[in-house]
N, C-alpha and C positions, 0 to 999 in steps of 0.2 A: 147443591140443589140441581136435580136434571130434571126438566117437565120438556115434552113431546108437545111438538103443534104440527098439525097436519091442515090449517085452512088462512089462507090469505087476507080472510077477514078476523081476525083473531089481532086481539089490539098490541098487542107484540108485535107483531109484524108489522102492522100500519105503523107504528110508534120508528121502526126501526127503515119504513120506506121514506120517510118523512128526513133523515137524515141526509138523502141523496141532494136534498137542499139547503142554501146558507142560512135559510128562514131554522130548517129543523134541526140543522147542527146548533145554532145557538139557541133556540128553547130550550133542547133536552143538555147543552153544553158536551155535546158526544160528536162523534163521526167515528164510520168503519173501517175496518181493514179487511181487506182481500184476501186471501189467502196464507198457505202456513209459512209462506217466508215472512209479511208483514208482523204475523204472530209470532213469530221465531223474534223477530226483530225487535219488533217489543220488549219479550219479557229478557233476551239477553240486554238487555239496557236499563232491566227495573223498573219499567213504567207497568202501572198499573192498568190494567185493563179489568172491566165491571163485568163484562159476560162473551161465552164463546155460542158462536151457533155453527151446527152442523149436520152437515148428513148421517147418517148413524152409521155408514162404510166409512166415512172420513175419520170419527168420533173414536171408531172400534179398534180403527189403526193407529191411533196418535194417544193413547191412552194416558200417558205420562203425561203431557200436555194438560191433556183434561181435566185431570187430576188436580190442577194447579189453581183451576178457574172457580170463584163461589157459583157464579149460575153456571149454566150449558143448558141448551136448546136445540134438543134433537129434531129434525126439520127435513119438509121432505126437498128432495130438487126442485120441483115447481115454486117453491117457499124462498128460496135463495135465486132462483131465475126471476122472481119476482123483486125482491131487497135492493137486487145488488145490479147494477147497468154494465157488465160486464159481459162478452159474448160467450163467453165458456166459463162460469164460476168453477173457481176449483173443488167448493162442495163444502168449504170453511170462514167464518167469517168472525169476527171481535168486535164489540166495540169497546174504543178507547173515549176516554174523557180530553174536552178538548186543551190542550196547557192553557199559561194565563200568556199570551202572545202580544200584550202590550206592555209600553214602555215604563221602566220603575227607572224616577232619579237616582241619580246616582251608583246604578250599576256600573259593569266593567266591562271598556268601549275597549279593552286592551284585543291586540290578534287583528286576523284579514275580517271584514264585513263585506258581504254583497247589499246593494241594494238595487229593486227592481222598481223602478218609476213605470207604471200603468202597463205593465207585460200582460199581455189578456191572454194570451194562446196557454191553457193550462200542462200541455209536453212542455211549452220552454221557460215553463215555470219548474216545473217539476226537475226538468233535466239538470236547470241551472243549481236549484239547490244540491240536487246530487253531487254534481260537478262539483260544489263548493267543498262540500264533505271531502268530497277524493282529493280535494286540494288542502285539507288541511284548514279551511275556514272557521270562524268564531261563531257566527251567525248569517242569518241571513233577513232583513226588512223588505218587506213590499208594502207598496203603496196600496190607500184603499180602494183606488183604479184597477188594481190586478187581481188576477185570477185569486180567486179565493183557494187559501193555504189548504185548507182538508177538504175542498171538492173533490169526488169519487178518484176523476183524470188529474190533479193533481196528485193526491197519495199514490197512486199507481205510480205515477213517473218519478217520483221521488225515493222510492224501491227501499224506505225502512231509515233513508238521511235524516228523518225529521224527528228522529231518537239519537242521534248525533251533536244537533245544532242547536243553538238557539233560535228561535224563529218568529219573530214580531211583523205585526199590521201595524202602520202608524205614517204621520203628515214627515215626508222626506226630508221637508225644509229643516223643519225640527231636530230631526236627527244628524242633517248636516251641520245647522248651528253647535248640535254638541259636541260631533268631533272636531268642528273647529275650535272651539272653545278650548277643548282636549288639544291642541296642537297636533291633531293627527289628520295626516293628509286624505283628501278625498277627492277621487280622481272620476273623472267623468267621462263619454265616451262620445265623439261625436264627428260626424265625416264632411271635416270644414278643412282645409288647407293649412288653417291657423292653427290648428289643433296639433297637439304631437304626438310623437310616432313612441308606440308604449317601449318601445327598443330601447329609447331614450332616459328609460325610468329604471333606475336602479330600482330590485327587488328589497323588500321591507318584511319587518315581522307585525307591522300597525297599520292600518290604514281601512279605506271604503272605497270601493269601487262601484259604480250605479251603470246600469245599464238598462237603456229606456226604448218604450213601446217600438214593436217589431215594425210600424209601417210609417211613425213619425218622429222616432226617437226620445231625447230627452228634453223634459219641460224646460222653453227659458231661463227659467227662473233658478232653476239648478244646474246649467249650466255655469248662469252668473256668480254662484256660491262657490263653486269648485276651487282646489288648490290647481290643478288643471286639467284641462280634458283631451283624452289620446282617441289617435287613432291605430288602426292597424294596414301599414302597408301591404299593397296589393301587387305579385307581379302580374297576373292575368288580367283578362278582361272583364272578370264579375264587376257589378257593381255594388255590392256588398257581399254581406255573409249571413244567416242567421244568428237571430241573437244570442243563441245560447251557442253558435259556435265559436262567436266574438267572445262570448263570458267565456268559453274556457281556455280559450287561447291567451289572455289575458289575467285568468284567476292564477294561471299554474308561471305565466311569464313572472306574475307582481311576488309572487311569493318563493322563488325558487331560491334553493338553499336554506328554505325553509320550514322541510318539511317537519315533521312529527318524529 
């Protein structure tokens, strides 16, 4: 089915600007994708996607593509400069249905996990799950403090990872009682003297790593759970690093020799 919209008030559209919110991804259980790498990304991974929209130069050039999708929505630029909070759309957009991103007992805690305790900044959100991807990770947990998984600036930065991973919302605590449970270690991050130097830690093929809010770090409360919490020696003078530069310095240290 290919139907043409040409007006911003056309309940398609409002249906589909409504998405740029956590309210609208979970009514319609959707959120979009940006452009034809996100699409690309998708469908080499199998995931279904319900409809493509597009400009009819973008539509005329990617035919194959097109081909593939039950709806399409040819649309003008003004139509997607509206949609989509991107400053240059690329003139193509999908949406995907949201997965089911909560916890099922008894699943398999097996491989590396990230988890993000209240990471608000949605780049190092984004970047970190990337990062986990390139590292070879199982999945990745956020807290339901952090930046919402498929808001616009998250999907951007995550560049197509979130067809790779598993990726759950859910209470931390919880998830660290089960890898404890599981006997698999879960190591925490945190810039105290006591803390140890990740140097210190033999690489593993099991385990969770958490890394918490960029301006106050990780909750008490999980620190106190952890099997232990590193740090990362410094020779300069910074006084940290960002977060996500601490997660990948540490995703790729905890896991080496362990690659794919």
């Amino acid at each position: 089915m290919r139907e043409q919209l040409t007006s911003i008030k056309n309940q398609h559209v409002k249906d589909w600007k409504k998405l740029a919110t956590k309210k609208g991804r979970e009514k319609f259980n959707a959120y979009l994708l940006d452009g034809w790498h996100l699409v690309e990304e998708a469908l080499k991974s199998g995931r279904e996607l319900t409809a493509l929209i597009g400009t009819a130069a973008e539509l005329a050039a990617h035919e194959d593509i097109v081909a593939r999708f039950p709806k399409v929505y040819e649309v003008t630029p003004a139509i997607l400069n509206h949609v989509l909070d991107t400053v240059t759309p690329q003139g193509i957009a999908a949406i995907a249905p949201l997965p089911a991103h909560q916890f099922k007992p008894g699943m398999d805690l097996s491989g590396a996990w990230l988890f993000l305790d209240r990471v608000q900044d949605p780049g190092n959100v984004g970047t970190m799950i990337r990062t986990a991807d390139a590292a070879g990770f199982a999945g990745v947990v956020v807290s339901h403090r952090s930046a919402d998984l498929f808001s616009p600036k998250v999907v951007r930065s995550m560049q197509g990872s979130q067809f790779h991973l598993q990726l759950f919302t859910g209470d931390l605590t919880k998830w660290v009682a089960d890898f404890t449970a599981a006997k698999i270690p879960v190591f925490g991050t945190q810039l105290n003297p006591q803390a140890k130097s990740y140097l210190d830690v033999e690489p593993r093929e099991n385990f969770a790593l958490i890394m918490g809010n960029e301006g106050h770090g990780m909750a008490a409360d999980l620190l106190e759970q952890t099997t232990a919490n590193l740090y990362i020696p410094m020779r300069g003078e910074a006084e940290s690093l960002n977060v996500a530069v601490s997660a990948g310095i540490l995703m790729f240290a905890l896991t080496a020799g362990q690659a794919k």
